[in-house]
SEVEXKE-746030 format. One line per 10 residues: number of its first residue (from 1); for each residue x, y, z of C-alpha. Coordinates in steps of 0.1 Angstrom, whole numbers, plus 5000, padded with zeros to 4 digits. Layout:
// residues N
NUM	X,Y,Z; ...
***
This chain:
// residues 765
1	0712,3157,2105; 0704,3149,2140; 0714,3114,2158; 0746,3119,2136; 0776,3098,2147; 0813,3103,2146; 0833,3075,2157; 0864,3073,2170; 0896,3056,2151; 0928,3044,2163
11	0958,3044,2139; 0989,3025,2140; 1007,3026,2104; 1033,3041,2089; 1023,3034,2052; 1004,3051,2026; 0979,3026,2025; 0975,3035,2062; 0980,3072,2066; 0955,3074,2038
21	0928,3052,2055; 0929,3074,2084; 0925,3107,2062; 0897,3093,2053; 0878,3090,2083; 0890,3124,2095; 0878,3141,2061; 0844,3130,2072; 0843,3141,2103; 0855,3112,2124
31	0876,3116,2151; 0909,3101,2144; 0943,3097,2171; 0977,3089,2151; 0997,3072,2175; 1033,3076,2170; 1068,3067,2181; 1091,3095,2202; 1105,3102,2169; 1072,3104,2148
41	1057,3083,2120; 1082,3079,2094; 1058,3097,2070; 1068,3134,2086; 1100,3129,2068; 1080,3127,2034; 1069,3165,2044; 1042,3167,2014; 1027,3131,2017; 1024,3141,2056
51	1010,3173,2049; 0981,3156,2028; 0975,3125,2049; 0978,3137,2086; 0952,3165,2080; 0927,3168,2105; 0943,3139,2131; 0951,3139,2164; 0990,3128,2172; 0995,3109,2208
61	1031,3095,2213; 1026,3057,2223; 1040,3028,2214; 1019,3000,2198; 1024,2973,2231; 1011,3005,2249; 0979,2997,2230; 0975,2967,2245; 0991,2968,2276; 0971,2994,2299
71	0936,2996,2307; 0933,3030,2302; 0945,3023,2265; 0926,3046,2237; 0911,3012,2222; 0890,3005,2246; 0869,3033,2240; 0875,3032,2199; 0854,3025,2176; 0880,3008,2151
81	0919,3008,2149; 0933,3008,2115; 0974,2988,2112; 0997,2982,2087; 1019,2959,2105; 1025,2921,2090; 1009,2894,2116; 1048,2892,2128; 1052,2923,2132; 1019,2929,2148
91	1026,2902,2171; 1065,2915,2183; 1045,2949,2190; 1025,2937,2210; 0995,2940,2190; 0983,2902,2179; 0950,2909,2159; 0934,2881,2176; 0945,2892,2211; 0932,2924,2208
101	0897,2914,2191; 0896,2889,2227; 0905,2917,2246; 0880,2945,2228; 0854,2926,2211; 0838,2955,2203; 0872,2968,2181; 0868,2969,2144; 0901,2960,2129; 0914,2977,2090
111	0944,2955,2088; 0959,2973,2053; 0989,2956,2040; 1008,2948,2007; 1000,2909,2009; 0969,2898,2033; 0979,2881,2067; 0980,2847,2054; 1004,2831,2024; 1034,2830,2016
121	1039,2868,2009; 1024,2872,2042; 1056,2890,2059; 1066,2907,2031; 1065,2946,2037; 1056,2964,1994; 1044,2994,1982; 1019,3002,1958; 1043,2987,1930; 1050,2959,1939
131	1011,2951,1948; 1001,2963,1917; 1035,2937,1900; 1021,2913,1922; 0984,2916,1915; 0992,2920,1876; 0977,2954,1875; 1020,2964,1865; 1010,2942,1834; 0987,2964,1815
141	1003,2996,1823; 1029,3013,1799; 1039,3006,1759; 1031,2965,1748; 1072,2962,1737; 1084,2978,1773; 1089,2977,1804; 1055,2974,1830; 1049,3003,1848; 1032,3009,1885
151	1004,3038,1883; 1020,3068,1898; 1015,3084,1931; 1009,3053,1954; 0980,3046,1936; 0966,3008,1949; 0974,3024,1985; 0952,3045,1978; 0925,3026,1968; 0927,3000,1993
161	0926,3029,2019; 0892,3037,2006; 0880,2998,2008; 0898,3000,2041; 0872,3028,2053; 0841,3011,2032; 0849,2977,2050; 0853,2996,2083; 0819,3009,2081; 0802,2972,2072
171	0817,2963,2106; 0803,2991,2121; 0771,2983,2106; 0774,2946,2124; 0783,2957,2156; 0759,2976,2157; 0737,2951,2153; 0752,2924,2171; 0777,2943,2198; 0806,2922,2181
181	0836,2941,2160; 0851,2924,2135; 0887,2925,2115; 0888,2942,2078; 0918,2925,2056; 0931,2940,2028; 0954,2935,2009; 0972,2961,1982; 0977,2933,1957; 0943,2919,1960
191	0928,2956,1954; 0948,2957,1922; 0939,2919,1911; 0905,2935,1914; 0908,2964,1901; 0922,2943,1863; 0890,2923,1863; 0883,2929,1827; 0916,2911,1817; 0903,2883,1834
201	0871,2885,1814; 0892,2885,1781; 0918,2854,1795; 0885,2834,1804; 0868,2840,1771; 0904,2825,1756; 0912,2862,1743; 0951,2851,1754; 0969,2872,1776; 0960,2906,1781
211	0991,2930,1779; 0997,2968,1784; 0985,2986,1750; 1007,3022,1756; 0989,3057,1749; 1010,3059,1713; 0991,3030,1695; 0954,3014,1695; 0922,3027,1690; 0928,3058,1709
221	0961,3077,1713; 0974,3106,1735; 0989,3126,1709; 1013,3157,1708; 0998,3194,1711; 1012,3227,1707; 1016,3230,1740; 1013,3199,1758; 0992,3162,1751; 0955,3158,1744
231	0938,3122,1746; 0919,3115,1711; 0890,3089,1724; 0864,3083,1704; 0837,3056,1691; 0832,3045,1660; 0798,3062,1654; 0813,3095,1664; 0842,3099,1634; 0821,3125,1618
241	0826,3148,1645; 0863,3137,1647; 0867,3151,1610; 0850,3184,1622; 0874,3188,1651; 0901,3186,1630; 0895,3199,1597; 0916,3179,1577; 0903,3170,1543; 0924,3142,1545
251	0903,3125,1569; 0875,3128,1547; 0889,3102,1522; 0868,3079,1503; 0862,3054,1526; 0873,3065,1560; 0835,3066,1566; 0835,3033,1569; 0849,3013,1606; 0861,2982,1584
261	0883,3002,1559; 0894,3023,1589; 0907,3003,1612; 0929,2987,1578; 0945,3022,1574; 0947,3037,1607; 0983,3049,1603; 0967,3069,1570; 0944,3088,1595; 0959,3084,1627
271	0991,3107,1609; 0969,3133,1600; 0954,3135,1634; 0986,3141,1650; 1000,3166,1623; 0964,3185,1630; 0966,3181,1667; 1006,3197,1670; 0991,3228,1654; 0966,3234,1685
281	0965,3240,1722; 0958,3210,1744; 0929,3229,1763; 0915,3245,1729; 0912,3210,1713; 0896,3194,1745; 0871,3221,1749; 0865,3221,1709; 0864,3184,1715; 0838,3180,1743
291	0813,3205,1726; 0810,3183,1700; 0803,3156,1719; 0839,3138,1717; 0850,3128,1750; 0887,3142,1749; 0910,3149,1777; 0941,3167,1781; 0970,3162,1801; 0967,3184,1829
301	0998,3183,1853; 1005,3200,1886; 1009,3236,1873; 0976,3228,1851; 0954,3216,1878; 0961,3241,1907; 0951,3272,1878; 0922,3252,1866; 0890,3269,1863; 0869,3239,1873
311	0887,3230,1901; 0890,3264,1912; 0852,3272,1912; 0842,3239,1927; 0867,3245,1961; 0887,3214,1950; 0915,3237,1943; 0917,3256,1977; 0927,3293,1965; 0962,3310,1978
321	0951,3326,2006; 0937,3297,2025; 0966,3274,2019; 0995,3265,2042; 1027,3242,2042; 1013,3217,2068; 0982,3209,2054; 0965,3196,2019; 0962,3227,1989; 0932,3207,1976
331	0903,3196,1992; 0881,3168,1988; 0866,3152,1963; 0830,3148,1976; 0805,3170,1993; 0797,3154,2024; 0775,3181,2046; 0787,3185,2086; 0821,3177,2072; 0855,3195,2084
341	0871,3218,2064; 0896,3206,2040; 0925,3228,2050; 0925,3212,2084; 0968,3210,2090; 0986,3184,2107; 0997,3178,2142; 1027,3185,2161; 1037,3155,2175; 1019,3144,2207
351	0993,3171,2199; 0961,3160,2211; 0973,3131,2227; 0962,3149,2264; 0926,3133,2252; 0933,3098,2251; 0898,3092,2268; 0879,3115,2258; 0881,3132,2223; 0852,3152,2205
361	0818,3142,2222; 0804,3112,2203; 0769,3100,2200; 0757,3070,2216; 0755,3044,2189; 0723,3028,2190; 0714,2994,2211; 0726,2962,2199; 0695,2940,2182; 0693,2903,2198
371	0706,2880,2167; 0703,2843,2165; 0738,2827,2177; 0764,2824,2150; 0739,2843,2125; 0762,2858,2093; 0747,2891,2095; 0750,2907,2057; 0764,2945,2067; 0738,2963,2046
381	0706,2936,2046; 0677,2958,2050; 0691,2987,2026; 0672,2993,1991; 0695,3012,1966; 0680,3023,1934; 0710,3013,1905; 0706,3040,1878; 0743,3036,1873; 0761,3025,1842
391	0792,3010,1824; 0816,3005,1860; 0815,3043,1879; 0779,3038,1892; 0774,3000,1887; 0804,2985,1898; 0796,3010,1930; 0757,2995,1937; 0776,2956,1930; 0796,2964,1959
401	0767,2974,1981; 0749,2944,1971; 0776,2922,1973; 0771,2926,2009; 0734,2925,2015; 0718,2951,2001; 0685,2949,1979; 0699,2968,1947; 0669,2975,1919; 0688,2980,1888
411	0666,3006,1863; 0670,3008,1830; 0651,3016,1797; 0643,2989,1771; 0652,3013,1746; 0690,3027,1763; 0698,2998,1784; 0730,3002,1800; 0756,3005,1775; 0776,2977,1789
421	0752,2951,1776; 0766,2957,1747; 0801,2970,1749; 0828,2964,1725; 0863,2967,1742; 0883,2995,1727; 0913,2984,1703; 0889,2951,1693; 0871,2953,1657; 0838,2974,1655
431	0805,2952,1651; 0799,2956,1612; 0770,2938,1608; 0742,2929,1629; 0737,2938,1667; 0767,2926,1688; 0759,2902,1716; 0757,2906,1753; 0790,2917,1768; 0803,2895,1798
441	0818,2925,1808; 0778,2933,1819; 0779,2906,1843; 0807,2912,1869; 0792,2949,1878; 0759,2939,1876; 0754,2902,1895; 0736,2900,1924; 0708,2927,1913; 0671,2928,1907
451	0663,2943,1874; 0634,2969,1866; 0630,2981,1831; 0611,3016,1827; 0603,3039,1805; 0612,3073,1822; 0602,3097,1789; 0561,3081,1805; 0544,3097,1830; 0536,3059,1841
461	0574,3054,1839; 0582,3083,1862; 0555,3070,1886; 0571,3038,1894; 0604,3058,1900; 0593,3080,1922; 0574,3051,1941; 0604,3032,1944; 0621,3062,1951; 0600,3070,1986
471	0606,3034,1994; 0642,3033,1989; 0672,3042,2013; 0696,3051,1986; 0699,3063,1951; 0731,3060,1927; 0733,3075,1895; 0764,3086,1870; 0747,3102,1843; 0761,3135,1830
481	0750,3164,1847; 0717,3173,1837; 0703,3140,1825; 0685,3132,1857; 0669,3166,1855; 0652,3153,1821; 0642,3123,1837; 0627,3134,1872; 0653,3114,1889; 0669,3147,1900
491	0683,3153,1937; 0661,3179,1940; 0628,3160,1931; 0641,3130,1949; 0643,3149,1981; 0606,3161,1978; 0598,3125,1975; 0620,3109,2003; 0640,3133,2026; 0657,3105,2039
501	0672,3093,2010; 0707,3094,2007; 0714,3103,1969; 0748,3094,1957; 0761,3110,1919; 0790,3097,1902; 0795,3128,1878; 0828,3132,1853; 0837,3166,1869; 0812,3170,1898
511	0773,3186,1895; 0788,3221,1893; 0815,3242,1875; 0822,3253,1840; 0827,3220,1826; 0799,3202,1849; 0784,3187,1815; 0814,3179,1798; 0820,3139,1792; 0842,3114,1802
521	0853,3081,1799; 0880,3065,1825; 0910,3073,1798; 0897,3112,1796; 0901,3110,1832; 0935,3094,1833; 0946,3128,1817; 0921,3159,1832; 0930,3144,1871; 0964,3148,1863
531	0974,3109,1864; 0984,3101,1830; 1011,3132,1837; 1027,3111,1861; 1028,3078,1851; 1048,3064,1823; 1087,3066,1814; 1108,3093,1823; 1110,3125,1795; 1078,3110,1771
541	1047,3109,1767; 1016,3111,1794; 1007,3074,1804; 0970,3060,1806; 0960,3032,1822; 0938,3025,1787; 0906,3012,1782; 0910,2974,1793; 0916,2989,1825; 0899,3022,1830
551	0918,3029,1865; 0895,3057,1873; 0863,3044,1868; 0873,3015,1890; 0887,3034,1922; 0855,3056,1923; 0835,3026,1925; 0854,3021,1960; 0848,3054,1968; 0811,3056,1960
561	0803,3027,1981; 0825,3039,2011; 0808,3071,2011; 0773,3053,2014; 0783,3033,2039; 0796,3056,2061; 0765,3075,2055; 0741,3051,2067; 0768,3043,2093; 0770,3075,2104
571	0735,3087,2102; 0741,3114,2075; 0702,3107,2064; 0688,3132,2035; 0724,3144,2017; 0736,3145,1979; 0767,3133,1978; 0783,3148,1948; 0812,3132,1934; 0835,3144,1912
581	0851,3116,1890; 0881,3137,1883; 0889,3150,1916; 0889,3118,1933; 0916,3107,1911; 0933,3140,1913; 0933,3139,1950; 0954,3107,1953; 0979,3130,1941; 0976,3157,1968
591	1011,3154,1979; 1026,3160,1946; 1006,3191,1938; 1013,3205,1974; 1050,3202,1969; 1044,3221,1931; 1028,3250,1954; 1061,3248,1977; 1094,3239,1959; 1081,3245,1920
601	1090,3214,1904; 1063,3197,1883; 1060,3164,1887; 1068,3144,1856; 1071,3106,1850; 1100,3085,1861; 1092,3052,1848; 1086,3034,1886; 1114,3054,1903; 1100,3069,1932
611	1118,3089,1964; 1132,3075,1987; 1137,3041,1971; 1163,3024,1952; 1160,3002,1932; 1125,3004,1923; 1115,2992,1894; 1102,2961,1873; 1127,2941,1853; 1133,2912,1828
621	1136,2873,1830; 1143,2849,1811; 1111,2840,1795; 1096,2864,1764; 1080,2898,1780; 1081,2880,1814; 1090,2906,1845; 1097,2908,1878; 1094,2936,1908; 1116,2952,1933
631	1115,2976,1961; 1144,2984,1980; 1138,3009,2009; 1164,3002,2031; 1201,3002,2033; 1192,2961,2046; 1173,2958,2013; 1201,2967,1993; 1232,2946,2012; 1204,2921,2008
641	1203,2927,1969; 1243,2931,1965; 1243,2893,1983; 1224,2881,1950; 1235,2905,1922; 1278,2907,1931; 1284,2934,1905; 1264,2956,1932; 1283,2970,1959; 1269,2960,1992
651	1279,2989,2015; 1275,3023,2000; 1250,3047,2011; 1213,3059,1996; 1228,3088,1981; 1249,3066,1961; 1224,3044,1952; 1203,3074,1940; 1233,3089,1919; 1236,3059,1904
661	1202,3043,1894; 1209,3038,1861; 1240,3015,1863; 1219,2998,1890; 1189,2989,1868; 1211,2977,1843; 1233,2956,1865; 1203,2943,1874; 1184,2937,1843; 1215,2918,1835
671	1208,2894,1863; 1175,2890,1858; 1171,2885,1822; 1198,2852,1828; 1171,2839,1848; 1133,2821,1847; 1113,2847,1863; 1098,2826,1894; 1134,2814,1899; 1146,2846,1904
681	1121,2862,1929; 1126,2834,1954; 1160,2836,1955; 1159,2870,1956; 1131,2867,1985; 1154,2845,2003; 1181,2871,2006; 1157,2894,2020; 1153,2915,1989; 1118,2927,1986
691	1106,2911,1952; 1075,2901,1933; 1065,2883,1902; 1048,2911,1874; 1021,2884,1873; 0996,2886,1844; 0960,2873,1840; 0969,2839,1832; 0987,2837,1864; 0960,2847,1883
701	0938,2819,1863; 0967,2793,1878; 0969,2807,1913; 0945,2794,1939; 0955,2823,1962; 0927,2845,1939; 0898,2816,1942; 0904,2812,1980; 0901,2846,1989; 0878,2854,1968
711	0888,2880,1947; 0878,2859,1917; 0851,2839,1914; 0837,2809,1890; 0795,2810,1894; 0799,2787,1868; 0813,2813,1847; 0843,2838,1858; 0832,2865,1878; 0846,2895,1894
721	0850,2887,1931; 0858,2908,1965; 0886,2932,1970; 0887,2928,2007; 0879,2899,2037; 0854,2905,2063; 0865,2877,2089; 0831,2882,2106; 0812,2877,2074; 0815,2853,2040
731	0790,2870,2014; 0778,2844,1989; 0782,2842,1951; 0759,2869,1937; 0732,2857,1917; 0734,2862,1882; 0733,2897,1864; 0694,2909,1862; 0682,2903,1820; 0670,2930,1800
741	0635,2932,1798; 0630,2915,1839; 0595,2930,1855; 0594,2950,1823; 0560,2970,1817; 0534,2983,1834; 0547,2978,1874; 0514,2978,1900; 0521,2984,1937; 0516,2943,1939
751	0545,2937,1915; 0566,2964,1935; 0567,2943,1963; 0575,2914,1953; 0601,2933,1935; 0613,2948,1968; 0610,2910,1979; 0594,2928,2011; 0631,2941,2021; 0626,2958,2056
761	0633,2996,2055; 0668,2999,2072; 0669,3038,2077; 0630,3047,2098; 0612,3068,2075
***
């Protein structure tokens, strides 16, 4: 672990998005300084989201023109300042982006906001709702004849707040290189566009429009329990052990056996399942579930998580004893060694803020290399990764890192390619006859890669591996626990090999703990992180985000790559990281289980109600199941609304409005559904009424905002884009996805390197 760097970080926000960003860098030992106003950020008066996101900070009362203004200001010793504030606002504060990258060119810049800094939402403050309305993630969320929901507990702040730290550490990687920072956009509703890539996939292969499919219909259902909800998920190969589970002679009708005659009587079947499954225990069922192989999930909430046994034994859960009101009762999701403790608490207000200049002692960061002039550097050229990752967890994780230079070898077996070549979206018919053809889902985790197949059962097969794997910088895998054991892929024999390598696994449930080899897909972990229990409308059902979104699977991608950049960043040469699927999710929802250990209450879903806001929620127009979006936080917000909408008074306090919500949403809805969707928002928008278009995946096709930053891409086909802007740097359009079969066979140390393409080694062995 020696020449290991922390850097330091500069934060100016007063969002989710932002707060979270900055967690981030503190949970892995980075040494952070929140600067606030005399009377604090306005996230100390959310006691639990503060609690969970100012962990482990420093606090130093200064205004943002302070920033700017004095030479002795904290940037010009930082290593990267992370802002929420619109270019306007940044600007009024004294805090112009491009200003301050003039007047500290060695500044990396996380700029997280709802919209991006340019366009015509540009000014517009939103939360994660109305990014995810605006980026049409709100479309596929919630029952097909309802109303859209956002995902609960802030959850495209969240992600964005890891892309925030993974773009942060590119930069890093580039100054470094070059002695030049550079400015990280994101935007919330371009994270969420992202994040819905398959519906773009279906829209572009003329599949219509993607809309929400619910958790009480489809091909798999969250169905009722004794005592609670239990997700049924299954393929169609796997009904036999769905008959078992259940025990129901019924389901061992004449024909059932077969997928066609299935899917025609699903509500014969599907009727029995849910008389069988009211008879059991959630837990019972999911356990019964996974030991046959079915990848079932219950609906663990609050009370659920903080007594579960695999949380408890893996630390995620931090035990009674060690927990306090003014910092996080979970830790992290992720084993990161040299990290700070989890429990790390908040700071008082101007705590800390004595060490503007100094801080924790920092290692030197290593001399800038000569470049040519006005070279595009690629963040991460030089860096082999070995792929071993399938589906989206560990592939759409490796496509980030080679989206922005890095050499990625995807590995795979002839005989069990990755299972995405051939996937068959869930609710669409099973293949009956005949092999089913390539998926293009394959092609936007996988483009830009080198392929390699091998044979890893051969001793000539585990040869090349472990040949590639001395001459590789990093490894990613997401197989369940214990398949890379079989293989001799293992951490363990990977570290004999190469004890620089930096392994990254991508596990369901983490490599340890009582239900370390249970399996997963991204609906089972909708329910077991606690999600689904949370999201959806108020008093029913658990809410996934279902299977033509797969929410989980797509934030850990964000997460995987962050933590290998930062790695490699950071010079954390020679660790496992060892991520647990489930808890990363789960721990987007820290500040919800800390106030369960507090006050009591459970959180439950409220449709898109959420504190401290009203209205909030998404709303009809005019047009068949067209929606729009609004956010009121403000007393201005709401005399803004009343202006529009007269039966609203314009005057009355919050508390009202909170009393009240439901005469509000229907006044409203009754506005809204007189009007043509678009029509509405802008004049709502010119009023000063935070508003946004639900948009949907044909909307996205229309708008040129996706194409022009890049979040979608056409290659000539459609291809999943980039969730984030690096001003400093334009990656290309990937190459195509590698074939099966490429550099398949016998693989000499001649073939190697031209496989390699003589990539330089970018850690020193």
């Amino acid at each position: 672990m020696s020449g290991q760097r922390a850097f330091r970080v500069v934060e100016v926000t007063e969002s989710v998005a932002g707060a979270a960003c900055g967690r981030l860098f503190a949970a892995l030992g980075h040494d952070v300084l929140l600067c606030e106003p005399p009377t604090g950020t306005p996230l100390r008066a959310r006691e639990f989201t503060f609690a969970a996101l100012g962990a482990g900070k420093r606090s130093a009362v200064l205004r943002p023109e302070q920033l700017a203004a004095d030479e002795t200001s904290p940037l010009a010793g930082a290593d990267v300042l992370i802002t929420d504030l619109t270019p306007a606002a940044a600007t009024a504060e004294g805090l112009d982006l491009d200003l301050l990258r003039q007047r500290f060119p060695q500044l990396v810049t996380v700029s997280l906001t709802a919209f991006g800094l340019t366009g015509e939402y540009a000014e517009s403050v939103g939360d994660s709702l109305l990014a995810e309305a605006y980026g049409g993630l709100a479309t596929m969320i919630g029952e097909p004849d309802r109303r859209p929901l956002g995902l609960g507990g802030e959850q495209a702040a969240h992600a964005a707040a890891f892309v925030g730290l993974y773009g942060a550490m590119l930069a890093l990687r580039v100054r470094d290189r070059t002695g030049r920072g550079d400015l990280v956009e994101v935007a919330l509703s371009d994270v969420a566009a992202y994040m819905d890539w398959k519906s773009d996939v279906l829209h572009d292969l003329g599949a219509g429009v993607p809309r929400r499919a619910g958790s009480a219909q489809g091909g798999w259902r969250v169905v009722r329990a004794k005592d609670g909800w239990v997700g049924v998920i299954f393929h169609a190969h796997q009904w036999p052990a769905v008959v078992e589970l259940f025990g129901d002679p019924r389901l061992s009708a004449p024909g059932l056996d077969d997928p066609e005659q299935r899917g025609r009587r699903s509500p014969e079947w599907w009727d029995v399942i849910a008389e069988a499954a009211a008879g059991r225990a959630a837990v019972e069922l999911y356990t019964e579930a996974q030991r046959l192989g079915l990848p079932f999930g219950h609906a663990a909430d609050a009370e659920k998580l903080l007594a579960d046994e695999q949380l408890r034994t893996r630390g995620f859960v931090l035990p009674p004893d060690e927990r306090r009101r003014d910092a996080p009762v979970v830790g992290l999701p992720w084993t990161v060694p040299g990290a700070p403790a989890p429990s790390a608490p908040v700071p008082r207000l101007g705590e800390g803020g004595d060490l503007l200049a100094a801080g924790p002692q920092l290692a030197s960061p290593p001399p800038a290399r000569a470049e040519a002039p006005h070279r595009d550097v690629p963040p991460l050229e030089g860096l082999v990764v070995l792929d071993f990752g399938t589906i989206t967890a560990g592939a759409a994780t490796s496509r980030l890192l080679a989206d922005y230079g890095a050499t990625v070898i995807k590995i795979e077996s002839q005989e069990r390619p990755d299972p995405f070549r051939k996937w068959v979206m869930p609710g669409s018919a099973d293949q009956a006859d005949g092999p089913p053809p390539q998926s293009p889902m394959f092609a936007s985790n996988n483009a830009g890669k080198r392929g390699l197949s091998l044979d890893l059962k051969t001793e000539q097969g585990r040869a090349t591996a472990h040949e590639l794997i001395r001459r590789a910088d990093v490894l990613v895998e997401n197989f369940r626990v214990g398949v890379t054991a079989r293989m001799g892929i293992d951490h363990a024999t990977a570290h004999r090999l190469n004890p620089d390598l930096v392994y990254l696994s991508l596990s369901s449930q983490g490599t340890s703990g009582p239900e370390a080899t249970y399996g997963s897909f991204g609906s089972t972990l909708d329910l077991l992180s606690g999600l689904a229990a949370v999201t959806g409308y108020p008093g029913e059902r658990p809410m996934w985000s279902g299977g033509d979104v797969n929410y989980p699977d797509q934030v850990v991608s964000f997460i995987g790559a962050a933590l290998v950049a930062d790695a490699i960043t950071s010079g954390r040469r020679g660790i496992h990281l060892d991520v647990s699927q489930r808890e990363a999710v789960a721990w987007t929802l820290a500040d919800q289980l800390g106030e369960y250990v507090w006050t009591g209450r459970v959180p439950a879903p409220d449709g898109n109600r959420r504190p401290g806001a009203a209205p909030h929620d998404t709303y009809p127009a005019a047009e068949p199941d067209s929606w729009l979006a609004i956010a009121c936080t403000s007393a201005g917000h709401r005399r803004a609304l009343a202006e529009v909408i007269t039966a609203l008074p314009g005057h009355e306090p919050e508390e009202w409005w909170l009393r009240h919500q439901d005469a509000v949403d229907a006044a409203i809805a009754e506005w809204t559904a007189r009007h043509p969707r678009d029509r509405a928002v802008a004049k709502l928008r010119r009023a000063g009424v935070p508003a946004v278009p639900v948009n949907t995946a044909a909307d996205r096709a229309r708008d040129p905002r996706y194409r022009e930053r890049r979040v979608a891409l056409r290659v000539p086909q459609w291809l999943k884009g980039f969730p984030m802007i690096l001003h400093g740097h334009t990656p290309p359009d990937p190459a195509p996805a590698p074939a099966l079969g490429e550099n398949a066979g016998h693989v000499d140390d001649e073939a190697l390197d031209a496989l390699l393409g003589a990539v330089p080694r970018l850690l020193p062995s």
